[in-house]
C-alpha positions, 0 to 999 in steps of 0.5 A: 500500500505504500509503494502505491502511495508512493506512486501516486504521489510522485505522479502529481499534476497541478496541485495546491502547493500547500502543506495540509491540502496539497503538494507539500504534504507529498513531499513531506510523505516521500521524503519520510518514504525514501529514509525508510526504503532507503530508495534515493529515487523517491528523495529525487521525485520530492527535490522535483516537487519541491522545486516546483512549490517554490518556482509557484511560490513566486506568484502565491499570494495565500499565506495561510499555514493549510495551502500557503506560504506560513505552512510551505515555510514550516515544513521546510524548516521542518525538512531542514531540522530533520536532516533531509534536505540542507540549506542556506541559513538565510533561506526563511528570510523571505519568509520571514518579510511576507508573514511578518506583514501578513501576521499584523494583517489589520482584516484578520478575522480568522484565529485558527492554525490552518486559515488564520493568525495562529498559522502565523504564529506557529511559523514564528515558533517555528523561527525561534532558536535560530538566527531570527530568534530576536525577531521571532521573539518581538513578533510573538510578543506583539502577535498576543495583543491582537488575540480576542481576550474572551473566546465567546465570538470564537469557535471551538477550533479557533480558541483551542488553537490559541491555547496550543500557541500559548501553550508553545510560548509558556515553554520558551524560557524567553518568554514564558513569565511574559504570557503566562497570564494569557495561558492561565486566562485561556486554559480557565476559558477553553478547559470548560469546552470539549477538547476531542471536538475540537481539533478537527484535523483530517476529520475520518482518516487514520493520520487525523486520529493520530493527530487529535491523540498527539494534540490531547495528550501534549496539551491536556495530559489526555490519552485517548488513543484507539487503533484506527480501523479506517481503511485507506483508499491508496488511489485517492487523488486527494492529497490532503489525506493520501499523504497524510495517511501514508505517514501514518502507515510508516509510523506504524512500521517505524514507530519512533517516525511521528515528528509529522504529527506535529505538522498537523 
């Protein structure tokens, strides 16, 4: 099944170029695929369609982290940090331009990780410790004052995305005095709302569950995990969830590959 997936995925034509509904979350899977086959021509196939997220970059204008430019730079950090591909240690600063401005967009009305601010942030989580951490640092710090302080007009899935990022940024030594009293604030507000409802990644595939035990278990201390009994359609041309679960399978062979988890 996934030698299948393999295929399918290295045979794809005209995609969204994003990281949750698109062509970078293939290459995510076929970089992983290649580690785990040891067969360089699937690590060829995902340099080819990496060059070609970044020759359409030129001309994207979404930045959001689902099909965007946030997401597209995350993962990309995410390669370089796990080793499968190197780079110039200025190779995010354009990156670093666009989703600066586009974090203090004054139209935001979305809060959520995949379409929202959170997206932008957890790129600028993503940029700490490296060499932009002063800006990383100032760009977070700004980003909490245009977080709504009551989660009544939000919904479920935008106020446990702001928990998580409060969540990150408690963890950073840096800053973790700083924005405790939002993280003590949202966690009294959201901990009264249903934590397995509301994190609806990948809803109705094995890689979403996965998702959701990984999220409730590193956020909330809650281990809720059941083995998946969903079957996966390998031919699907839906690469939002092909990808995804082809992850999910490698995992189940080589238990200690789950760092994707943490792109969901």
């Amino acid at each position: 099944m996934l030698q299948r997936i393999a295929q399918t995925l290295s045979d794809v034509k005209n995609q969204d170029i994003g990281l949750i509904s698109g062509k970078m979350g293939a290459v995510i899977f076929l970089f992983h695929y290649a580690r785990y086959t040891k067969d360089s021509n699937y690590e060829d196939v995902a340099m080819e369609l990496l060059d070609e997220i970044q020759h359409q970059l030129i001309d994207c204008k979404e930045t959001s982290y689902r099909s965007g430019i946030a997401g597209i730079a995350v993962a990309i950090d995410y390669l370089i940090e796990n080793e499968f591909i190197s780079a110039d240690e200025n190779i995010l600063d354009d990156f670093d331009n666009n989703l600066y401005c586009a974090a203090f967009d004054a139209s935001i009305t979305d809060y959520s990780l995949y379409d929202g601010l959170m997206g932008y942030g957890w790129y600028w989580l993503s940029r700490m410790n490296k060499n932009s951490e002063p800006a990383a640092e100032s760009v977070l710090l700004e980003m909490t004052k245009y977080i709504p302080v009551d989660i009544s007009q939000l919904s479920a899935t935008e106020s446990f995305d702001i928990y998580n990022f409060f969540f990150e940024l408690s963890c950073i030594h840096a800053l973790g005095k700083i924005v405790s009293i939002f993280f003590s604030h949202y966690r009294r507000q959201v901990f009264l709302c249903e934590p397995n409802l509301s994190y609806p990644r990948l809803i109705n595939c094995p890689a979403g569950e996965s998702a959701r035990t990984y999220l409730l278990k590193r956020y909330w201390n809650l281990d809720t995990y059941t083995p998946s009994n969903m079957l996966i359609d390998e031919q699907s041309s839906d690469l939002k969830t092909l990808a995804w679960n082809g992850l999910y399978l490698l995992s189940v062979l080589s238990p200690k590959e789950k760092a994707w988890i943490g792109l969901l």
